[in-house]
VONUBA-296429 format. One record per residue: residue number from 1; residue in three letters; x, y, z of N, C-alpha, C in turn. Coordinates in Angstrom, 2 decimals, always signed. Each point is the difference from the previous one (the first is absolute). Example, Ala and Ser with C-alpha at 12.3 -4.5 7.8 and 13.67 -1.06 7.14 Angstrom:
REM VONUBA-296429
    i   aa      n.X      n.Y      n.Z     ca.X     ca.Y     ca.Z      c.X      c.Y      c.Z
    1  ALA   +13.19    -5.69    +7.80    -0.89    +1.19    +0.00    +0.90    +1.20    +0.00
    2  SER    -0.35    +1.05    -0.72    +0.82    +1.19    +0.06    -0.77    +1.09    +0.73
END
This chain:
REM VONUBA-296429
    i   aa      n.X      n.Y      n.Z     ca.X     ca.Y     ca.Z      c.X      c.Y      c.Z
    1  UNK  +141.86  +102.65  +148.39    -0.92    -0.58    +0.95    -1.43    +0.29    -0.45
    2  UNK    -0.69    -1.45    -0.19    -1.33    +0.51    -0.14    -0.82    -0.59    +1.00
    3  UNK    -0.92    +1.13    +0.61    -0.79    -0.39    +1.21    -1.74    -0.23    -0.94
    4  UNK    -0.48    -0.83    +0.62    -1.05    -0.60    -0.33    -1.16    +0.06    +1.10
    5  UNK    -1.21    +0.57    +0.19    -0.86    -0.46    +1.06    -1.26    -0.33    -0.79
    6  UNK    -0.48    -1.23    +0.99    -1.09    -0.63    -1.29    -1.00    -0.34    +1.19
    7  UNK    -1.44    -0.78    -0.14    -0.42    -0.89    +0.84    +1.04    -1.62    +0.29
    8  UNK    -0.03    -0.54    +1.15    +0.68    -1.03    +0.41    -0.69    -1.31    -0.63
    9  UNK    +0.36    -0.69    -0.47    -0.33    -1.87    -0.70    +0.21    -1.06    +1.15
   10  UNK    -0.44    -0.83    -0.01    +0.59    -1.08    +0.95    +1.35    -0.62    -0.02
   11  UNK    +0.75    +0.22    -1.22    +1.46    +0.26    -0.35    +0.75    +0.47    +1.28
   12  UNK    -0.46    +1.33    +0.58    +0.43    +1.19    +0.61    -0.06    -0.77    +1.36
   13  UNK    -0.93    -0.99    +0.42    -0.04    -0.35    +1.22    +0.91    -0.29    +1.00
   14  UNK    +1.14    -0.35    +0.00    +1.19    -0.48    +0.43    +0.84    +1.44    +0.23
   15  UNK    +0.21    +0.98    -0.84    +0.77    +1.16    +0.00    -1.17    +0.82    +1.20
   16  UNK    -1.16    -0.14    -0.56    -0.87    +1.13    +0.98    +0.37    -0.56    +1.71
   17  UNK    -0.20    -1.42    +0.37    +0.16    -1.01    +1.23    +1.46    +0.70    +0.28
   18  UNK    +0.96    +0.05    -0.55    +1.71    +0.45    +0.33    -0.18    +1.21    +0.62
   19  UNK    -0.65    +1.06    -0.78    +0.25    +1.29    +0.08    -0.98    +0.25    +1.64
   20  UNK    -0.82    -0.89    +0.14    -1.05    +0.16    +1.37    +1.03    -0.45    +1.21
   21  UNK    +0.71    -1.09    -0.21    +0.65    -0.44    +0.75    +1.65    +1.12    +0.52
   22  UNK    +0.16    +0.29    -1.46    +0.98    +1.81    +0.12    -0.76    +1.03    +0.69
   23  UNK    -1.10    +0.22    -0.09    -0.67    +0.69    +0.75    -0.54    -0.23    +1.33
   24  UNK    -0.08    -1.41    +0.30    +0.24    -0.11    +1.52    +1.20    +0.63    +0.61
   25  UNK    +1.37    -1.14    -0.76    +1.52    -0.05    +0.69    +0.15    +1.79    +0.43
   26  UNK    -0.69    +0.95    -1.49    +0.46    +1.26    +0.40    -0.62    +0.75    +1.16
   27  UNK    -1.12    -0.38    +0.20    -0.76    +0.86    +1.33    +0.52    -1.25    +1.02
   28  UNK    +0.49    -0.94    +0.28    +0.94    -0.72    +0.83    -1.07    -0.86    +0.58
   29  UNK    -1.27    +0.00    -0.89    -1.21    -1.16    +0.92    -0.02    -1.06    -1.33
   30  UNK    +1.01    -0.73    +0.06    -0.22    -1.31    -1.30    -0.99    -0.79    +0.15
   31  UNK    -0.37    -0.06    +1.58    -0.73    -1.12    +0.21    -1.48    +0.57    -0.44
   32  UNK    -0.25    +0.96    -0.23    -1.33    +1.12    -0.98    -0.31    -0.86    -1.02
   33  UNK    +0.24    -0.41    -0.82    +0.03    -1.02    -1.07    -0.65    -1.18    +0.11
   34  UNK    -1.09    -0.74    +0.33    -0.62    -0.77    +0.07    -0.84    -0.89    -1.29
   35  UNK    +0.65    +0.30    -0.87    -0.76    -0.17    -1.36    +0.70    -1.03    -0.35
   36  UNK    -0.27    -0.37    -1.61    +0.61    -1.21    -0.69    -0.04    +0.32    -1.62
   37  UNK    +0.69    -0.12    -0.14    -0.34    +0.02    -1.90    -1.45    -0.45    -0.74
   38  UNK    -0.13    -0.86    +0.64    -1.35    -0.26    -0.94    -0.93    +0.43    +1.00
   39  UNK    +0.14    +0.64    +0.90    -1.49    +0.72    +0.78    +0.22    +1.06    -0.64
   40  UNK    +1.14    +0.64    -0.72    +0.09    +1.47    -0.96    -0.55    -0.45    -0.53
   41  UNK    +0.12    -1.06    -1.24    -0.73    -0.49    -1.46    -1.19    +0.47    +0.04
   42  UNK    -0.80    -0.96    +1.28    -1.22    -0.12    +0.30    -0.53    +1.78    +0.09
   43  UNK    +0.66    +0.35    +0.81    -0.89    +1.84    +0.82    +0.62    +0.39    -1.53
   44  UNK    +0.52    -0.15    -0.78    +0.42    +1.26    -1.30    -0.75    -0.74    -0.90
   45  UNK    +0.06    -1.12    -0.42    -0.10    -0.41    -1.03    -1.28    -1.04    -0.50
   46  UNK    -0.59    -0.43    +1.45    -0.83    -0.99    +0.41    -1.46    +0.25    -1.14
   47  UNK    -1.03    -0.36    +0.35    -1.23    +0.32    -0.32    -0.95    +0.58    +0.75
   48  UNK    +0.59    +0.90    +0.64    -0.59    +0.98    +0.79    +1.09    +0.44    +0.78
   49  UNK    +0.77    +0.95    -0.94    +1.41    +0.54    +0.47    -0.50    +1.44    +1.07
   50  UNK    +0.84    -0.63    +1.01    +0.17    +0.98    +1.35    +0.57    +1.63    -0.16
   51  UNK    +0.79    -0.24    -0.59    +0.71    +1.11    -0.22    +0.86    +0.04    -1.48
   52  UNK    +1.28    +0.86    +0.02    +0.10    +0.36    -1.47    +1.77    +0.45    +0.06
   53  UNK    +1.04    -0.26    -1.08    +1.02    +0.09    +0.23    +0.64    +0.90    -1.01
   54  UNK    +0.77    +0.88    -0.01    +1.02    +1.02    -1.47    +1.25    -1.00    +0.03
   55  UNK    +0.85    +0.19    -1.07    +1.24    -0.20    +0.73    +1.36    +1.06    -0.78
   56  UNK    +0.62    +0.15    +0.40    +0.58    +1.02    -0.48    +1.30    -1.11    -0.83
   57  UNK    +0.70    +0.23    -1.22    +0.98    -0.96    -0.34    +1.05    +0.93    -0.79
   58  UNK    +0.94    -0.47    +0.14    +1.38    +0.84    -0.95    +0.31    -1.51    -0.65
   59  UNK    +0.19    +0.22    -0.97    +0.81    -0.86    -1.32    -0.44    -1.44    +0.49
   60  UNK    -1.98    -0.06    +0.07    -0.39    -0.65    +0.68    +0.20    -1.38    +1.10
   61  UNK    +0.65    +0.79    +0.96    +0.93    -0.52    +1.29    -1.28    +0.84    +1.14
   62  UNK    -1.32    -0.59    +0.92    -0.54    +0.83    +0.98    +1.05    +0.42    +0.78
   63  UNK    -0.63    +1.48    +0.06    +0.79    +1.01    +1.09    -0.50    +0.50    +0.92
   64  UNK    -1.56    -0.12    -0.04    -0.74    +0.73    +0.49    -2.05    -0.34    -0.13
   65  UNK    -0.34    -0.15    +1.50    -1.54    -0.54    -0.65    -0.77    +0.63    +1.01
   66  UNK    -0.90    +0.37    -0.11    -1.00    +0.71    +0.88    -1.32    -0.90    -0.33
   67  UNK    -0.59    +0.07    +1.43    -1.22    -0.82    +0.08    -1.00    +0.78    +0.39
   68  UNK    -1.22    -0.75    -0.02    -1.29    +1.29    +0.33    -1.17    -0.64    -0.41
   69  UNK    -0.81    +0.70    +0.14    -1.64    -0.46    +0.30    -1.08    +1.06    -0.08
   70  UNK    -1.00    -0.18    +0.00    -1.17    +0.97    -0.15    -0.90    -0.26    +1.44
   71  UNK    -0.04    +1.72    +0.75    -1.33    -0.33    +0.88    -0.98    +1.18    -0.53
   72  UNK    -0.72    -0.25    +0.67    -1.50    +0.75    -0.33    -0.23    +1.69    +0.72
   73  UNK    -0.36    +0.78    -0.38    -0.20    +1.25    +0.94    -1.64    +0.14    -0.32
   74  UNK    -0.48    -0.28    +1.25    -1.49    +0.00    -0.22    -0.75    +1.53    +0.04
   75  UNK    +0.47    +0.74    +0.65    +0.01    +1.77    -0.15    +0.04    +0.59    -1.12
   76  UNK    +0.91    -0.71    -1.40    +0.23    +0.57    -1.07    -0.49    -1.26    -1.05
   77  UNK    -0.70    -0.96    +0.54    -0.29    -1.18    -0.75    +0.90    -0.26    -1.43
   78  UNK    +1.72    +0.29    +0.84    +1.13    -0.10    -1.13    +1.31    -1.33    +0.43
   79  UNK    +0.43    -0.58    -0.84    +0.83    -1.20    +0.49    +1.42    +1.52    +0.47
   80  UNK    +0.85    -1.08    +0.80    +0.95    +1.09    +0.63    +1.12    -1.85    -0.64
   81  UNK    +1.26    +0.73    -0.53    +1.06    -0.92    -0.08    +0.54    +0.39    +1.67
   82  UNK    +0.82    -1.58    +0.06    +0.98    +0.40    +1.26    +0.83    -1.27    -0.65
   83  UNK    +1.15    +0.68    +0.39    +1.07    +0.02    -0.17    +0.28    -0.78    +1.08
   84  UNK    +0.53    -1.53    -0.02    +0.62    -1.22    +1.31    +1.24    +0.56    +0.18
   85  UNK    +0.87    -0.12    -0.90    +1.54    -0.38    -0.28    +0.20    +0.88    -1.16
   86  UNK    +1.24    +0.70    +0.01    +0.74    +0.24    -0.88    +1.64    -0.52    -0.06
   87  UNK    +0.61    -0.18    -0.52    +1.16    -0.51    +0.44    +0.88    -0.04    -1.43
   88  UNK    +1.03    +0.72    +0.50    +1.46    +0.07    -1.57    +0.89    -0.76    +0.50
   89  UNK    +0.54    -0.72    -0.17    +1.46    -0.21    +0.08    +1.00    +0.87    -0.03
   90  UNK    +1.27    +0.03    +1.55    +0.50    +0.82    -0.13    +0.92    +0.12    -0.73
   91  UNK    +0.74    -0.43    -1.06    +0.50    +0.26    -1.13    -0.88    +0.75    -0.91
   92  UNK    -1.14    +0.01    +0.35    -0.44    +0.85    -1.21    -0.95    +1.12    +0.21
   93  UNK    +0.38    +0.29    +1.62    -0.62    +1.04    +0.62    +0.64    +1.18    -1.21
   94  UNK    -0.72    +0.92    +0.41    +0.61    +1.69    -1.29    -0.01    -0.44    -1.71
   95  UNK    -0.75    -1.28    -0.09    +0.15    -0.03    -1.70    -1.21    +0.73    -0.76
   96  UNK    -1.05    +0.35    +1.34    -1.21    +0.17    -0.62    -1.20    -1.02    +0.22
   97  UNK    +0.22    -1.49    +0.33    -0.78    -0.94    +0.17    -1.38    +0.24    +0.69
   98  UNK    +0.40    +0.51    +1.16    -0.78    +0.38    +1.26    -1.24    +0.97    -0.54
   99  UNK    +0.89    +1.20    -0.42    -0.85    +0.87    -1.02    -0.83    -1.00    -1.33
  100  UNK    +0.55    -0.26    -0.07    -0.80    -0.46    -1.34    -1.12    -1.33    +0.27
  101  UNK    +0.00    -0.51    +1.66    -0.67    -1.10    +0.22    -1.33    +0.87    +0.30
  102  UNK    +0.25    +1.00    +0.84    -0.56    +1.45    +0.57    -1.53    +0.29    -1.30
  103  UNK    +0.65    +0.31    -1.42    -0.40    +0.52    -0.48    -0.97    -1.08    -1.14
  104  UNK    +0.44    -0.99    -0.01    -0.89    -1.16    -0.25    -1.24    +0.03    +0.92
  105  UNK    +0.03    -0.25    +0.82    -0.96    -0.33    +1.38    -0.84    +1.51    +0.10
  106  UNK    +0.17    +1.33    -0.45    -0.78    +1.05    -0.44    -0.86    -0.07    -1.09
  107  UNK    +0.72    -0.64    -0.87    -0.63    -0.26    -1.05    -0.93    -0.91    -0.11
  108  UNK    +0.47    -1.35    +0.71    -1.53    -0.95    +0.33    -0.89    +0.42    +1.06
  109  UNK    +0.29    +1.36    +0.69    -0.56    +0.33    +1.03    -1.20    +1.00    -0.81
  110  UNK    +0.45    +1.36    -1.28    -0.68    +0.39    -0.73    -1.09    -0.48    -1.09
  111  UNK    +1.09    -1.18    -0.57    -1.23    -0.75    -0.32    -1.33    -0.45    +0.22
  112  UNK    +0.22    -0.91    +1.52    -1.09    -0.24    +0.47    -1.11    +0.94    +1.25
  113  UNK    +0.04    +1.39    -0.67    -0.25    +0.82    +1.17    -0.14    -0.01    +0.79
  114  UNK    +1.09    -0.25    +0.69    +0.31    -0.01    +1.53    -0.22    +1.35    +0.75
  115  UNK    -0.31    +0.26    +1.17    +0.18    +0.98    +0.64    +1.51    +0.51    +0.17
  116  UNK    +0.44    -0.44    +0.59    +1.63    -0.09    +0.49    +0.71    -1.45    -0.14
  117  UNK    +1.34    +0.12    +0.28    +1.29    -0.88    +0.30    +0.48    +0.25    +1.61
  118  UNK    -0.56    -1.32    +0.85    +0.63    +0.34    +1.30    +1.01    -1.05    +0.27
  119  UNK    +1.21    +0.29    +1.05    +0.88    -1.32    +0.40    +0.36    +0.74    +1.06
  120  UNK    +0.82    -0.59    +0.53    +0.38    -0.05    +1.17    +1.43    -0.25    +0.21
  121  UNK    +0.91    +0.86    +0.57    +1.39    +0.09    +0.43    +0.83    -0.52    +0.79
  122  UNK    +0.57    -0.32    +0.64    +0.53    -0.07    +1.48    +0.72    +0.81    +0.32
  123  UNK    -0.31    +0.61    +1.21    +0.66    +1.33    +0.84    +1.83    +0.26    -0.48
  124  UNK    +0.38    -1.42    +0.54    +1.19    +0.15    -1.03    +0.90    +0.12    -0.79
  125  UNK    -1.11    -0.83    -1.23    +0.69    +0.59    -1.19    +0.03    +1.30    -0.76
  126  UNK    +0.70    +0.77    +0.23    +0.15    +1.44    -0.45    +0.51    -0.12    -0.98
  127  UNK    +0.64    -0.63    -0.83    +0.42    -0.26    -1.52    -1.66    -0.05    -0.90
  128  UNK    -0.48    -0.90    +0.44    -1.84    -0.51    -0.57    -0.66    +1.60    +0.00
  129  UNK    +0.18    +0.62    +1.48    -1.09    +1.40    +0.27    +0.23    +0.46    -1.00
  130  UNK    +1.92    +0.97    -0.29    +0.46    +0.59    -0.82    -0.66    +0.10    -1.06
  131  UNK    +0.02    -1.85    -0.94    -0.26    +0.19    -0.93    -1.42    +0.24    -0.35
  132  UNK    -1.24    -0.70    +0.61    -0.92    +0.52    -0.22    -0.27    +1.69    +0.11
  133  UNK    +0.76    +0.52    +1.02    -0.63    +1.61    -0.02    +0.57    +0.51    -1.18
  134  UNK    +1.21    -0.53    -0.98    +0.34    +0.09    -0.78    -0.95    -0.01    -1.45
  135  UNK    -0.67    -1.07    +0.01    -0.96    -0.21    -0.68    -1.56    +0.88    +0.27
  136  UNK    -0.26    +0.86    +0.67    -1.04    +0.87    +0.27    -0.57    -0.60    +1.46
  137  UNK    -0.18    -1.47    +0.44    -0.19    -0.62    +1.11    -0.57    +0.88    +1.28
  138  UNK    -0.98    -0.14    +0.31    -0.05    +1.09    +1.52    -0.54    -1.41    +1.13
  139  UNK    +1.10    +0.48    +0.93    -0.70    -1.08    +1.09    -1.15    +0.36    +0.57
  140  UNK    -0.61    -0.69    +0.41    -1.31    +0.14    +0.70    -0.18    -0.19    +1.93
  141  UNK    +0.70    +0.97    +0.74    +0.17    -0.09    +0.80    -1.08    -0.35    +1.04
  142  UNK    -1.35    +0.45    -0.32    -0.84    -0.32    +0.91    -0.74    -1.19    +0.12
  143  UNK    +0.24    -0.62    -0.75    -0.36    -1.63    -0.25    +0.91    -0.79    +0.61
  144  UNK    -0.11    -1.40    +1.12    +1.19    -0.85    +0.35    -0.57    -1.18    -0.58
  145  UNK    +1.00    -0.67    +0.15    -0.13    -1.71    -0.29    -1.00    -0.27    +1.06
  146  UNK    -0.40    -1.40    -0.05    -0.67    -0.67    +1.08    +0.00    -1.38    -0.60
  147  UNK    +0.26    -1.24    +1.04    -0.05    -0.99    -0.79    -0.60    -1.04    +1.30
  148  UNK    -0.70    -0.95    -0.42    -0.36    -1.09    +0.99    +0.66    -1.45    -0.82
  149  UNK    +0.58    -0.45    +0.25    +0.49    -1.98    -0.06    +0.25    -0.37    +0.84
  150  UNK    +0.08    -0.74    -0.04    +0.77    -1.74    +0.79    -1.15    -0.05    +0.82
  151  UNK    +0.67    +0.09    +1.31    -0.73    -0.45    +1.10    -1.94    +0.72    +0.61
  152  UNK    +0.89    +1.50    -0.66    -1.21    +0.74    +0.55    -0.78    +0.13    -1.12
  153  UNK    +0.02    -0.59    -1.52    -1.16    +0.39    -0.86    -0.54    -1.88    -0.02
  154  UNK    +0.99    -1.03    +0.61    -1.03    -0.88    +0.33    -0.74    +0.33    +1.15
  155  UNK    +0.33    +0.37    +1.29    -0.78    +0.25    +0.99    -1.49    +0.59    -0.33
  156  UNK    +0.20    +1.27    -0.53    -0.77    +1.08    -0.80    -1.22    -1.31    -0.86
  157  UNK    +0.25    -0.66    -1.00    -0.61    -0.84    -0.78    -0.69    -1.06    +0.71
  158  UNK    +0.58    -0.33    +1.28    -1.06    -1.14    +0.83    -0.74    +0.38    +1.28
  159  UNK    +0.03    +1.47    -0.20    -1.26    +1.11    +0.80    -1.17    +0.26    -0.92
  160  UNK    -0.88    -0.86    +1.58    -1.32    +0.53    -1.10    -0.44    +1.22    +0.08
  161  UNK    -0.88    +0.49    -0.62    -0.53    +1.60    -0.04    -0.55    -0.12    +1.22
  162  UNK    +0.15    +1.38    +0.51    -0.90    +0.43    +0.73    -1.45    +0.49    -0.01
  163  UNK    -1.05    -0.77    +0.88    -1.60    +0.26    -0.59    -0.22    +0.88    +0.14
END
């Protein structure tokens, strides 16, 4: 078995779209998935690419692709990677993939002196926690999510300021 992790091609587009859609079915919200193949092309591959894809491959067959992006830390005037998606296939959970998608995404993270690598878990998956604390990982407990869409970040957007 040879495992492979590289940057993702527009080749990859179709396997990366599967594995998102595996990653809905597995947290049991499929309907999460709102995308299209060529809105990937476009956000990965476009001319002013959104974000950025690995993919992990054995006997180049994708097994595995992690997605991610760069934000800004204005405190340390340093880019911070974050980490969208990671996702193995479970056939090829324990081959190493995960790890090795892990350790790619450090490496473009060192490269471009980043401050840190942040992502985000779900309470549930305790297989995901594991492995990151596995990997050195410390959660960051005093920080929560917060999110505004749909209804209330249009509401929010057609309020005018207050004088």
């Amino acid at each position: 078995m040879t495992l492979v992790v590289r940057p993702a091609a527009p080749i990859d587009v179709d396997a990366i779209f599967e594995r998102l859609l595996g990653f809905g079915r597995h947290v049991g919200n499929p309907d999460w998935v709102s995308t299209t193949p060529d809105q990937l092309v476009a956000g990965l591959f476009g001319s002013l690419p959104r974000g950025f894809a690995h993919v992990a491959t054995v006997e180049g067959r994708v097994v595995g692709v992690a997605l991610w992006f760069f934000t800004f830390n204005f405190w340390m005037a340093q880019p911070i990677l974050y980490l969208e998606d990671l996702f193995v296939d479970a056939d090829a959970r324990g081959s190493g993939a995960g790890e090795a998608l892990m350790r790619a995404l450090a490496a473009e993270a060192v490269a471009r002196d980043c401050a840190w690598m942040d992502w985000q878990v779900l309470t549930d998956n305790v297989g995901g926690q594991r492995f990151y604390d596995r990997l050195g990982a410390e959660l960051q407990p005093e920080w929560r999510l917060w999110r505004l869409e749909g209804e209330a970040l249009a509401a929010l957007a057609d309020t005018p300021p207050d004088p």
